[in-house]
N, CA, C, O and CB atoms as a CASP TS submission, in Angstrom:
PFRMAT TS
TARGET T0000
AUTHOR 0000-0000-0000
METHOD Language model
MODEL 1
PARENT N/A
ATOM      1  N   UNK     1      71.603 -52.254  40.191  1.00  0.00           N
ATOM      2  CA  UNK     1      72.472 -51.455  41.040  1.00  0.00           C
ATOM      3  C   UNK     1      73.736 -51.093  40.261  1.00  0.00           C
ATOM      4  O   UNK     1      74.258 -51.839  39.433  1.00  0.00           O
ATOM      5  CB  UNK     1      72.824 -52.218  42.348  1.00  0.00           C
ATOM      6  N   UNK     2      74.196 -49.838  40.612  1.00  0.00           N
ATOM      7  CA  UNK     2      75.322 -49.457  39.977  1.00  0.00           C
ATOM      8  C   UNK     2      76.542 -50.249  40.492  1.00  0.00           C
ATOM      9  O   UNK     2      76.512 -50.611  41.668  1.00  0.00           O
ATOM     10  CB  UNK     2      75.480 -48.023  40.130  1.00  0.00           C
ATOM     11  N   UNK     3      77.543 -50.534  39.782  1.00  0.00           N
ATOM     12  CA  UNK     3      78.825 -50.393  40.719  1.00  0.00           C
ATOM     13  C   UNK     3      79.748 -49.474  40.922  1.00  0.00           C
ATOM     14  O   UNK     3      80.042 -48.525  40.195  1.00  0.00           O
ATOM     15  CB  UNK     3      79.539 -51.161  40.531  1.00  0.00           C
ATOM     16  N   UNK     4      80.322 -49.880  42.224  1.00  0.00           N
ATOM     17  CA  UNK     4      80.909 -49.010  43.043  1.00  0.00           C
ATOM     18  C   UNK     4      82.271 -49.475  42.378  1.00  0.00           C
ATOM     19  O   UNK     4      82.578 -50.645  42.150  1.00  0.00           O
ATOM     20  CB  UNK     4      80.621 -49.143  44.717  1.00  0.00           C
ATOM     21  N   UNK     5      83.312 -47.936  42.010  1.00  0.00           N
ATOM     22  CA  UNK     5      84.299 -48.030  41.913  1.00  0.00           C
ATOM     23  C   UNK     5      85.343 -47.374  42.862  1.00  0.00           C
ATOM     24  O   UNK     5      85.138 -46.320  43.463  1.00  0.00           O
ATOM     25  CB  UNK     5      84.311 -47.833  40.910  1.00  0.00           C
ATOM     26  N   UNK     6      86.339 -48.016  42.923  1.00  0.00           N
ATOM     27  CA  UNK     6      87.602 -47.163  43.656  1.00  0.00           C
ATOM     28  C   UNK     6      89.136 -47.744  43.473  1.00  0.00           C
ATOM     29  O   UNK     6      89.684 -48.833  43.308  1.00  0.00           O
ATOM     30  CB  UNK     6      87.332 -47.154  45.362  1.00  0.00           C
ATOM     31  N   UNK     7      89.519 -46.253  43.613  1.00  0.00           N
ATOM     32  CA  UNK     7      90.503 -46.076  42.731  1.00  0.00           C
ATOM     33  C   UNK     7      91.759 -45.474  43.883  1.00  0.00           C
ATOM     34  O   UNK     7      91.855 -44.252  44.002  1.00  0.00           O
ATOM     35  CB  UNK     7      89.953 -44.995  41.390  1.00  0.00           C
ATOM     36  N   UNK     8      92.493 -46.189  44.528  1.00  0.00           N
ATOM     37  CA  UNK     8      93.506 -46.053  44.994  1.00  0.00           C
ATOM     38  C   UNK     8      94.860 -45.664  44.818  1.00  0.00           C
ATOM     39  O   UNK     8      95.688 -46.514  44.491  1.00  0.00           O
ATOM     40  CB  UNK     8      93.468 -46.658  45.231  1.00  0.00           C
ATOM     41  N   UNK     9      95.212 -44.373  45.012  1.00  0.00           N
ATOM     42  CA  UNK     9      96.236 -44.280  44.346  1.00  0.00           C
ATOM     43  C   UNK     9      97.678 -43.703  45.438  1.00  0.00           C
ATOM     44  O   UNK     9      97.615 -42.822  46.295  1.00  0.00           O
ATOM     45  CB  UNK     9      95.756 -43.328  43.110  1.00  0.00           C
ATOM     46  N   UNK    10      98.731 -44.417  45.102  1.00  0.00           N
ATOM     47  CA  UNK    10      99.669 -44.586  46.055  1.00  0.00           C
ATOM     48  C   UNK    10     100.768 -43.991  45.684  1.00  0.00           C
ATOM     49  O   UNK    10     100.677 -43.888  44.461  1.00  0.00           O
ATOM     50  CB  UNK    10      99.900 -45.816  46.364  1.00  0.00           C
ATOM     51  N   UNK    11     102.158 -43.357  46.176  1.00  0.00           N
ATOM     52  CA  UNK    11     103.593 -42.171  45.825  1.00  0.00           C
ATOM     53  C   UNK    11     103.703 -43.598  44.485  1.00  0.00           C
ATOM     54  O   UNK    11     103.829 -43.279  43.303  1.00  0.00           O
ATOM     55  CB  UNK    11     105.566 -41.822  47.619  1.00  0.00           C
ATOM     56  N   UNK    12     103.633 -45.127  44.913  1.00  0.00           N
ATOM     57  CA  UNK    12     104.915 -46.142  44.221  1.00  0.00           C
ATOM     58  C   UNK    12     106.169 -46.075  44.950  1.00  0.00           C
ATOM     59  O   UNK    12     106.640 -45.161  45.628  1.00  0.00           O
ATOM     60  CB  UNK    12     105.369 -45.706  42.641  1.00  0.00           C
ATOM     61  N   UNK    13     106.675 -47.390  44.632  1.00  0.00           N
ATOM     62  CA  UNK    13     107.939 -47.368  45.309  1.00  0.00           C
ATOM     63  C   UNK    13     108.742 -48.665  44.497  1.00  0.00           C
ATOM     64  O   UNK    13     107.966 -49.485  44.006  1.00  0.00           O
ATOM     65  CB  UNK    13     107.722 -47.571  47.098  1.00  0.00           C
ATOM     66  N   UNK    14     109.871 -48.873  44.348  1.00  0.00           N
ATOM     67  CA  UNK    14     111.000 -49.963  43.581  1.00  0.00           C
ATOM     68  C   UNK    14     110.507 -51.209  44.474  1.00  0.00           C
ATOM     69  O   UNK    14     110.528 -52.351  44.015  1.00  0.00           O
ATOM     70  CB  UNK    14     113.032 -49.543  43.796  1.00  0.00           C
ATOM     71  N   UNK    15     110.103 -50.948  45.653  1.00  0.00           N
ATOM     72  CA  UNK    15     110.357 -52.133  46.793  1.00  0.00           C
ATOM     73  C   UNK    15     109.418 -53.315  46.448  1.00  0.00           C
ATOM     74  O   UNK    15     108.273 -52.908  46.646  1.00  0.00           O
ATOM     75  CB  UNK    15     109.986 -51.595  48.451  1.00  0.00           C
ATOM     76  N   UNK    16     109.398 -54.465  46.063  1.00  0.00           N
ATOM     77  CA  UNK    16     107.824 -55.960  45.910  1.00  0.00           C
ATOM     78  C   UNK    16     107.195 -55.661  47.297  1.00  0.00           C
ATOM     79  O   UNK    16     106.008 -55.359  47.425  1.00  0.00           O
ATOM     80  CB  UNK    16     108.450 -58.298  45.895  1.00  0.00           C
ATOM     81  N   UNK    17     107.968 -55.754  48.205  1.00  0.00           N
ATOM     82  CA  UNK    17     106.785 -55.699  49.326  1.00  0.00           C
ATOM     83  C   UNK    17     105.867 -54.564  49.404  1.00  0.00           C
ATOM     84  O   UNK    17     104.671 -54.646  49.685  1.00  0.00           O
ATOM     85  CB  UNK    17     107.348 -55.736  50.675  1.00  0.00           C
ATOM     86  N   UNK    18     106.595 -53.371  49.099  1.00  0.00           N
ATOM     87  CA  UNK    18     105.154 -52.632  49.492  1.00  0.00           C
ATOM     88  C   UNK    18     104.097 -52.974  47.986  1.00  0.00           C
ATOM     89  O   UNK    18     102.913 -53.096  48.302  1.00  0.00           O
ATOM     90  CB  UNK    18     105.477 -50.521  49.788  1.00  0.00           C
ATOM     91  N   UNK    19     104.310 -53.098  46.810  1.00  0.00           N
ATOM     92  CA  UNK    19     103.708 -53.821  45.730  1.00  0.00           C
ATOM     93  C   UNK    19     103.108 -54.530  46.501  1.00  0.00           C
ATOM     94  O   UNK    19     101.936 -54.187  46.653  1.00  0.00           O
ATOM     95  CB  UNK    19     104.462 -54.495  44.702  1.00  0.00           C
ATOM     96  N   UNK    20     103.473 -55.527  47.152  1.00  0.00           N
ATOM     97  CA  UNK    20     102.388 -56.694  47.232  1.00  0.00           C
ATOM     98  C   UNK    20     101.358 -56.264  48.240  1.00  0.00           C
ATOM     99  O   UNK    20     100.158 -56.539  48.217  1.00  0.00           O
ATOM    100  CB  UNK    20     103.035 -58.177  47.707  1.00  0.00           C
ATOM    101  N   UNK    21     102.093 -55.453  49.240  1.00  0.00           N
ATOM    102  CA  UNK    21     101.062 -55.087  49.901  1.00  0.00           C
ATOM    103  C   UNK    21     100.022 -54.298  49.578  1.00  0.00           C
ATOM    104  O   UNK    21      99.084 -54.399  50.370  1.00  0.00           O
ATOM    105  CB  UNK    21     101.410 -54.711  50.703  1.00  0.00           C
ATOM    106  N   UNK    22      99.863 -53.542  48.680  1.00  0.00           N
ATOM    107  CA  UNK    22      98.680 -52.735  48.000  1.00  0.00           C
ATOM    108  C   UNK    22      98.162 -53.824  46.933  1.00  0.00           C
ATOM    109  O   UNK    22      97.150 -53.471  46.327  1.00  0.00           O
ATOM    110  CB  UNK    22      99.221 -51.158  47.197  1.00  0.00           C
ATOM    111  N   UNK    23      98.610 -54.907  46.647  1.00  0.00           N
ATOM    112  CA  UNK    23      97.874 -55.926  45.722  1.00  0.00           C
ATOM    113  C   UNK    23      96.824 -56.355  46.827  1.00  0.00           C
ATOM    114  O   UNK    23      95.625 -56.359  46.547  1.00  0.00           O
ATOM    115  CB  UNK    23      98.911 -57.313  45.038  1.00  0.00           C
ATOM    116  N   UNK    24      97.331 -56.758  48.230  1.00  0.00           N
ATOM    117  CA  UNK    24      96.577 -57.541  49.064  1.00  0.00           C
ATOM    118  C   UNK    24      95.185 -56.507  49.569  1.00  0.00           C
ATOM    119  O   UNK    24      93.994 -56.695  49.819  1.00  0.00           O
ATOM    120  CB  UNK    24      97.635 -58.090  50.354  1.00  0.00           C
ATOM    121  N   UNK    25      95.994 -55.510  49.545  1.00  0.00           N
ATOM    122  CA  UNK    25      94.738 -54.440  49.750  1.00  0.00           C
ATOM    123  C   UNK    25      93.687 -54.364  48.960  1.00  0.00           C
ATOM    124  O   UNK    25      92.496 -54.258  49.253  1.00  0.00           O
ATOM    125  CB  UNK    25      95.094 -53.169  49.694  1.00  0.00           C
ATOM    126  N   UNK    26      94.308 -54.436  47.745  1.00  0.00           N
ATOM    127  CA  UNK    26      93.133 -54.650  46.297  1.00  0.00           C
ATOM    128  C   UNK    26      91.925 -55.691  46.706  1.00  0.00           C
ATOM    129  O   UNK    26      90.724 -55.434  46.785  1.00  0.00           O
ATOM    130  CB  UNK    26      94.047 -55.507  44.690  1.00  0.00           C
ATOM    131  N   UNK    27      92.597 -56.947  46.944  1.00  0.00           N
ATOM    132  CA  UNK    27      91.996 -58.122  47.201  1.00  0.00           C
ATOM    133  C   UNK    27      91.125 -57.939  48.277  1.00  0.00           C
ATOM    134  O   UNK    27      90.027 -58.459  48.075  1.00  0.00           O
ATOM    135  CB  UNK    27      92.889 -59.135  47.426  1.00  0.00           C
ATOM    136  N   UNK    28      91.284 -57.192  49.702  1.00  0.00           N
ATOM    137  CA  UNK    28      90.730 -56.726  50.341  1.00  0.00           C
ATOM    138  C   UNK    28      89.519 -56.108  50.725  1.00  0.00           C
ATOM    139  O   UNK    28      88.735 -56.250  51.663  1.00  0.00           O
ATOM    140  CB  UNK    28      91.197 -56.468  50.367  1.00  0.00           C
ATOM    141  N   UNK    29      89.603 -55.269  49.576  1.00  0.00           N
ATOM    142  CA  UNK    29      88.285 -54.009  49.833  1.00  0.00           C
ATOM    143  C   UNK    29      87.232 -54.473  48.265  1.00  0.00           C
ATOM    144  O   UNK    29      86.143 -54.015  47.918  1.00  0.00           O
ATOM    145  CB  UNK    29      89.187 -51.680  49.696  1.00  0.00           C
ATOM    146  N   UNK    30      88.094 -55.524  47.607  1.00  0.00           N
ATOM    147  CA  UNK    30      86.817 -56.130  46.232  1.00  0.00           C
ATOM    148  C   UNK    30      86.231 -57.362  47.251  1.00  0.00           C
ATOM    149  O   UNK    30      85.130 -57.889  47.095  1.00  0.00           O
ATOM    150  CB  UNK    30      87.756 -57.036  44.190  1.00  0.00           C
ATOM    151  N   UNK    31      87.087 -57.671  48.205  1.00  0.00           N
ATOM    152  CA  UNK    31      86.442 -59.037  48.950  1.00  0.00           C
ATOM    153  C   UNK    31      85.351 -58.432  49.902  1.00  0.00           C
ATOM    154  O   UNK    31      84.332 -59.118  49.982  1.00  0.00           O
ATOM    155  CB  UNK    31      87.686 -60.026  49.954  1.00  0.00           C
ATOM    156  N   UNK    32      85.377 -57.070  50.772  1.00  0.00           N
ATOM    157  CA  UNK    32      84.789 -56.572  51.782  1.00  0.00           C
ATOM    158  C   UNK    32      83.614 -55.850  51.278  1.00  0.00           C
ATOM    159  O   UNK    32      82.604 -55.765  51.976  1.00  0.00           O
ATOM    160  CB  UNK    32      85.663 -55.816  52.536  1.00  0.00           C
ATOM    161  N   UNK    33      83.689 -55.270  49.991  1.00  0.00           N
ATOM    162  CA  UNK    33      82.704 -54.702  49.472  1.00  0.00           C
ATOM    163  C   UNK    33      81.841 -55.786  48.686  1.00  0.00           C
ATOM    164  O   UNK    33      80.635 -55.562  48.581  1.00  0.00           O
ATOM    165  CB  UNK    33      83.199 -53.603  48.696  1.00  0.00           C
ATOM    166  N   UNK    34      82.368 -56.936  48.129  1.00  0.00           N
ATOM    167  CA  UNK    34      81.504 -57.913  47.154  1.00  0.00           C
ATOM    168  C   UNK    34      80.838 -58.430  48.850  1.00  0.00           C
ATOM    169  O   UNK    34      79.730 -58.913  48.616  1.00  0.00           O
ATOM    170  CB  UNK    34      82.632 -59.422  45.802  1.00  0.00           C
ATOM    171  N   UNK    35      81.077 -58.482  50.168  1.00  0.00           N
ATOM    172  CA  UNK    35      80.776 -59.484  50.930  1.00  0.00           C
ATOM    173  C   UNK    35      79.629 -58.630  51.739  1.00  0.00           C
ATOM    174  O   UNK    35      79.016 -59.170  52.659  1.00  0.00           O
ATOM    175  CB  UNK    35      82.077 -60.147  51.744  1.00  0.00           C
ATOM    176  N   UNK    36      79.352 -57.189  51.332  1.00  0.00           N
ATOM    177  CA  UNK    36      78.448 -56.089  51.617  1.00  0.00           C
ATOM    178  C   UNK    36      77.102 -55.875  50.380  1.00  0.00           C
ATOM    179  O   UNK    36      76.160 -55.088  50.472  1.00  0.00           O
ATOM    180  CB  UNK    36      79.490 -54.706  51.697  1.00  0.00           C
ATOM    181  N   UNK    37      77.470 -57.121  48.936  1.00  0.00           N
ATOM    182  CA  UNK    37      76.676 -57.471  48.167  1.00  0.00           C
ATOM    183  C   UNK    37      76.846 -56.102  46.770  1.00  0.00           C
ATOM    184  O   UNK    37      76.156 -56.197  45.755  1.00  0.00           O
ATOM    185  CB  UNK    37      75.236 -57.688  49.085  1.00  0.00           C
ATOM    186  N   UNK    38      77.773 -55.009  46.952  1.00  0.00           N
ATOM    187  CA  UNK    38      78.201 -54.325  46.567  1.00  0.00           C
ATOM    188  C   UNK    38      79.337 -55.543  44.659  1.00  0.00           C
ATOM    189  O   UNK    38      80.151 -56.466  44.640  1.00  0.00           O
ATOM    190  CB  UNK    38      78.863 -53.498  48.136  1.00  0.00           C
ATOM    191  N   UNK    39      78.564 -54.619  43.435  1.00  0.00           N
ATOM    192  CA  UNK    39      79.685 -54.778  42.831  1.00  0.00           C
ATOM    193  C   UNK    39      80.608 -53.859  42.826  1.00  0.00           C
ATOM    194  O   UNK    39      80.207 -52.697  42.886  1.00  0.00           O
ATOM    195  CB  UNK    39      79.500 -55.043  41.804  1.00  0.00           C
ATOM    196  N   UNK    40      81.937 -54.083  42.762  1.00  0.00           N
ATOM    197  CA  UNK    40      83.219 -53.130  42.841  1.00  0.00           C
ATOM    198  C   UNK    40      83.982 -53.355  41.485  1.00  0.00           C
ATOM    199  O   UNK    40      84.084 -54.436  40.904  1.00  0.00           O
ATOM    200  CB  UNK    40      84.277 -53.513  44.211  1.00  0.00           C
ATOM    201  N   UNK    41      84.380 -52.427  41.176  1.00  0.00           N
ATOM    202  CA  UNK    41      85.852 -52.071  40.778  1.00  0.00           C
ATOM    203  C   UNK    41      86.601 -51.310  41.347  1.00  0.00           C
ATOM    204  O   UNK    41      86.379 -50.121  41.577  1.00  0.00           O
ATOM    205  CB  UNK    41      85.989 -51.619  39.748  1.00  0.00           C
ATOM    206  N   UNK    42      87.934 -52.170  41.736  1.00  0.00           N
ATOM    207  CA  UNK    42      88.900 -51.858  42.534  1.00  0.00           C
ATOM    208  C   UNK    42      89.838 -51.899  42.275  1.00  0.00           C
ATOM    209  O   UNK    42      90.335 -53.022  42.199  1.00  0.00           O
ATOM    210  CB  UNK    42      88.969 -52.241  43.319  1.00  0.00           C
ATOM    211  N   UNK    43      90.699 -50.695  41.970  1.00  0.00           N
ATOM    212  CA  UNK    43      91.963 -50.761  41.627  1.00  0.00           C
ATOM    213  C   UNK    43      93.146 -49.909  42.064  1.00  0.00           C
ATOM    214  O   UNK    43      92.909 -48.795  42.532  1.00  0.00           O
ATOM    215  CB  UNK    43      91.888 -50.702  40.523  1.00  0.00           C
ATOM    216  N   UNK    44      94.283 -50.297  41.960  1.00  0.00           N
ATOM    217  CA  UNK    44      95.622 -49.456  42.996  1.00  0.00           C
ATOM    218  C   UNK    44      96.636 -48.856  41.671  1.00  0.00           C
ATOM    219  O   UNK    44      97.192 -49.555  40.824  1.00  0.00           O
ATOM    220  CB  UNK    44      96.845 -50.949  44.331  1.00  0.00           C
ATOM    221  N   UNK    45      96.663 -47.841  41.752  1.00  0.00           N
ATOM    222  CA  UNK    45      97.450 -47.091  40.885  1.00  0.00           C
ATOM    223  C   UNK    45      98.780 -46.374  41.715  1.00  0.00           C
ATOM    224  O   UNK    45      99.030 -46.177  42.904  1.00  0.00           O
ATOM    225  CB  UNK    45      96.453 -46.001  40.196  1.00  0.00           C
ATOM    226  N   UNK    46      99.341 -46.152  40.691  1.00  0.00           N
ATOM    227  CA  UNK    46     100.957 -45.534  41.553  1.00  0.00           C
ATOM    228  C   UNK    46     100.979 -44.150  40.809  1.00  0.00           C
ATOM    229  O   UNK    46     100.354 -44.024  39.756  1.00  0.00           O
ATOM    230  CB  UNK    46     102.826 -46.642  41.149  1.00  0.00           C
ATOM    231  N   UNK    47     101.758 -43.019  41.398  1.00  0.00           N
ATOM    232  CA  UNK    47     102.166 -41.914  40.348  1.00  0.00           C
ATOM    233  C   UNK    47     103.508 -42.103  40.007  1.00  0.00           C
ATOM    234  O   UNK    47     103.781 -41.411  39.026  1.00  0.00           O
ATOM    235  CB  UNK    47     102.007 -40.443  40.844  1.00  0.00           C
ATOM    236  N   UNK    48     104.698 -42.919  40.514  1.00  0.00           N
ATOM    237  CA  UNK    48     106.156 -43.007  40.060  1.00  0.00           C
ATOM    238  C   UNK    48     106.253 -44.201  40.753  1.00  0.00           C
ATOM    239  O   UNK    48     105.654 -44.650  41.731  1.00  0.00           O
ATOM    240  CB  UNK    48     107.285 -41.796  40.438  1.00  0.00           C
ATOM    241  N   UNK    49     107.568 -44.825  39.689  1.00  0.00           N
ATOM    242  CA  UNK    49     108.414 -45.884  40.355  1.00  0.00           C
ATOM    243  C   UNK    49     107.323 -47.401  40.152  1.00  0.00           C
ATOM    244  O   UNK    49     107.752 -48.524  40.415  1.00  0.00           O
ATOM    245  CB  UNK    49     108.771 -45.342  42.265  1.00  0.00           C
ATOM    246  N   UNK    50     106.150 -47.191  39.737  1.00  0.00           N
ATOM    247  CA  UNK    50     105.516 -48.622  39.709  1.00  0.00           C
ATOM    248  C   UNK    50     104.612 -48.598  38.811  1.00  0.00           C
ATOM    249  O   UNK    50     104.181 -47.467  38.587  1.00  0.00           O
ATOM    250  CB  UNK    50     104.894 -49.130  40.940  1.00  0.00           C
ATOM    251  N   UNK    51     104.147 -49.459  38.188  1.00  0.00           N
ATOM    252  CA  UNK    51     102.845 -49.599  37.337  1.00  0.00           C
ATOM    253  C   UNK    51     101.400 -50.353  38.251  1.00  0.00           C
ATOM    254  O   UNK    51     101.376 -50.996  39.300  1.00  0.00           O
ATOM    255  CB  UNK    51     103.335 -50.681  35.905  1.00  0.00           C
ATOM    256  N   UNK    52     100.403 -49.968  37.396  1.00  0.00           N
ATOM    257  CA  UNK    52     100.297 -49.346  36.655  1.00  0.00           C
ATOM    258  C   UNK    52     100.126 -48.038  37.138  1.00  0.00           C
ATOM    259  O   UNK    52     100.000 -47.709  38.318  1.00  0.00           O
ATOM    260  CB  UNK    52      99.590 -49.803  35.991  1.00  0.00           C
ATOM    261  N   UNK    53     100.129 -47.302  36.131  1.00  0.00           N
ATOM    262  CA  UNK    53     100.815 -45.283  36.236  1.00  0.00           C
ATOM    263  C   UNK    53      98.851 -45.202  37.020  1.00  0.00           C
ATOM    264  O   UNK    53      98.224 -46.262  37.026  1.00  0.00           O
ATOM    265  CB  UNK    53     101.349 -43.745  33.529  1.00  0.00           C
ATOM    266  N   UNK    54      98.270 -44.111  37.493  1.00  0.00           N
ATOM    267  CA  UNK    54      96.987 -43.789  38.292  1.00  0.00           C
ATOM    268  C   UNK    54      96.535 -42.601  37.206  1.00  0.00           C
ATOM    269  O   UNK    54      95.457 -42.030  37.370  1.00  0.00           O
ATOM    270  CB  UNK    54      97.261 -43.227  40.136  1.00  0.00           C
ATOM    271  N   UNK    55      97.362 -42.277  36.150  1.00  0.00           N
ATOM    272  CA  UNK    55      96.310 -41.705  35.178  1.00  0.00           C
ATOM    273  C   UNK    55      96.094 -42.394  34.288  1.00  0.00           C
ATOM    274  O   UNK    55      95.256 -41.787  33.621  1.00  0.00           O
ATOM    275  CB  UNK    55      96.515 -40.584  34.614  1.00  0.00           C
ATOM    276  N   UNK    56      96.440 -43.829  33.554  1.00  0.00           N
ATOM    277  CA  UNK    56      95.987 -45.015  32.785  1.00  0.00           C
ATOM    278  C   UNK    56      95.053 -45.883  33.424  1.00  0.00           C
ATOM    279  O   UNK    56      94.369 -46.651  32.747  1.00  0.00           O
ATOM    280  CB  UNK    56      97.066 -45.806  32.419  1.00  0.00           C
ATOM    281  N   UNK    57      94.945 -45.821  34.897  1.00  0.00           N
ATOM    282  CA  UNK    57      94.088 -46.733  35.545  1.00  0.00           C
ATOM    283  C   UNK    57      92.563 -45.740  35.497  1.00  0.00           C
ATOM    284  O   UNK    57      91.412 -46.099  35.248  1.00  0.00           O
ATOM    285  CB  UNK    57      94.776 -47.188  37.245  1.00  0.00           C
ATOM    286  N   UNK    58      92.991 -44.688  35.768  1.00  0.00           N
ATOM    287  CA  UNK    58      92.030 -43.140  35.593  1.00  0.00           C
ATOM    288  C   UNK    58      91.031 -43.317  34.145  1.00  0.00           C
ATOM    289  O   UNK    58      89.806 -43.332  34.023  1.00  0.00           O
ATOM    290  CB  UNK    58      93.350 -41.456  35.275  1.00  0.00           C
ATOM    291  N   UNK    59      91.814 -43.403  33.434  1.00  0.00           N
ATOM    292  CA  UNK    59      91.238 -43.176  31.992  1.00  0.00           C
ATOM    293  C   UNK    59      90.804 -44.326  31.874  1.00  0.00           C
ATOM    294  O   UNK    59      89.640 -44.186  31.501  1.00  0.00           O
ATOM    295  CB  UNK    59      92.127 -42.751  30.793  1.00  0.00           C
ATOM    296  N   UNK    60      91.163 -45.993  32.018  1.00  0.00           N
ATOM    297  CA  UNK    60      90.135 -47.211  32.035  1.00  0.00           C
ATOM    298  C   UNK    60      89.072 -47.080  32.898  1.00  0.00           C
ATOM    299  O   UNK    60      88.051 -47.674  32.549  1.00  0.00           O
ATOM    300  CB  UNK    60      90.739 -48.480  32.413  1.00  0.00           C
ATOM    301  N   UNK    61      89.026 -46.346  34.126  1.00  0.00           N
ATOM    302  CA  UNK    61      87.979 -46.324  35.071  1.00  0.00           C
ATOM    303  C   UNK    61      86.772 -45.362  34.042  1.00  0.00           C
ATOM    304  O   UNK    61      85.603 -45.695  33.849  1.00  0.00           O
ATOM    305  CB  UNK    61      88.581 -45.539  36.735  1.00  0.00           C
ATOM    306  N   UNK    62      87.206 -44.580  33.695  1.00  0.00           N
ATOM    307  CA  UNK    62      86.495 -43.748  32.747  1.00  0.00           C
ATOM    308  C   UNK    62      85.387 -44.315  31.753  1.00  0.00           C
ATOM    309  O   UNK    62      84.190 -44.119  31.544  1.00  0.00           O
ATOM    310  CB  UNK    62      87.486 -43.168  31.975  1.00  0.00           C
ATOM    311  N   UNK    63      86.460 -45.165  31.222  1.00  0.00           N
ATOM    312  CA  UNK    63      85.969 -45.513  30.100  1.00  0.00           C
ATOM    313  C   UNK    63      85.107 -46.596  30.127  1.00  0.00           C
ATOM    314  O   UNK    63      84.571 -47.123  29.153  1.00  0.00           O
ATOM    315  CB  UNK    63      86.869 -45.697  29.313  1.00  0.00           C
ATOM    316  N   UNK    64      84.962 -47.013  31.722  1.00  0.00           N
ATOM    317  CA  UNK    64      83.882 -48.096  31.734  1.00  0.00           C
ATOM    318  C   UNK    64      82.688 -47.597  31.697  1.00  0.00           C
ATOM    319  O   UNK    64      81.737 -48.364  31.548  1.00  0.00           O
ATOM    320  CB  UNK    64      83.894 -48.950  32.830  1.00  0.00           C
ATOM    321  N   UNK    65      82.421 -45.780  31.862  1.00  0.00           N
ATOM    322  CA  UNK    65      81.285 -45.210  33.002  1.00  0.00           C
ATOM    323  C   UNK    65      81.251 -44.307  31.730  1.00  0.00           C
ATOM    324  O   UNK    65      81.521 -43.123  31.930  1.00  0.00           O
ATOM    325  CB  UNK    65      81.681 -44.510  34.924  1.00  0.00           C
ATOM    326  N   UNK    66      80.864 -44.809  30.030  1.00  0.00           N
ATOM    327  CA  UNK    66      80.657 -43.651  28.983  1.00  0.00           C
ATOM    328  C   UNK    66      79.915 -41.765  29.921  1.00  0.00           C
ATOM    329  O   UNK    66      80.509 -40.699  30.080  1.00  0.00           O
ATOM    330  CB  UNK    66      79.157 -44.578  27.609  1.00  0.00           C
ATOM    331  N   UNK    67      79.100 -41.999  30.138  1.00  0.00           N
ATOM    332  CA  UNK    67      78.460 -41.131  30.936  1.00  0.00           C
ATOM    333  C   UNK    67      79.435 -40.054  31.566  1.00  0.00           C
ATOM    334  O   UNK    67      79.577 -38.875  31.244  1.00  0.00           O
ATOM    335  CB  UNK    67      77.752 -41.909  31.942  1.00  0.00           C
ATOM    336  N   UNK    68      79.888 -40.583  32.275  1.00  0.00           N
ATOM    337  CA  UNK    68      81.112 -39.735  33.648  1.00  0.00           C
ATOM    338  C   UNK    68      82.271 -38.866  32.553  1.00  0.00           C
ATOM    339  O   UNK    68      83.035 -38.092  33.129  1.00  0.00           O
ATOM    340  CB  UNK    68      82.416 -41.431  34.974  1.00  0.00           C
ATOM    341  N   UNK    69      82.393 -38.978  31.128  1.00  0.00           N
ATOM    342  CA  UNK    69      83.094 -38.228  30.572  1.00  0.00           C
ATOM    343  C   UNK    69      82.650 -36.872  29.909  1.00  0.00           C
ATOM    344  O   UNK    69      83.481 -36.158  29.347  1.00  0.00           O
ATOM    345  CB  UNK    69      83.581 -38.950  29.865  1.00  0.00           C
TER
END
């Protein structure tokens, strides 16, 4: 089976809480999808104000899937 990737990507913001809260989300949807027997890659990208940037997370997602380029 293939895995399923996704790639979340959020404005960013200076604030830890909303950070943490898209970490918990991370944790979330790799826990809800591994518990659907699904492998995932799951990851939360920002466009400003936070790391990591959603076109570096873009280009690792890429580069797992030689094919998709």
């Amino acid at each position: 089976m293939n895995p399923t990737s996704v790639l979340v990507i959020t404005h960013g913001s200076r604030r830890s809480e909303f950070l943490d809260w898209f970490n918990d989300l991370e944790r979330y949807i790799k826990g809800r999808l591994g518990g659907l027997g699904l492998m995932a890659h799951v990851s939360i990208a920002h466009n400003e104000y936070s790391s990591p940037n959603w076109r570096d997370s873009l280009r690792e997602l890429l580069a797992l899937v030689p094919s998709a380029l």
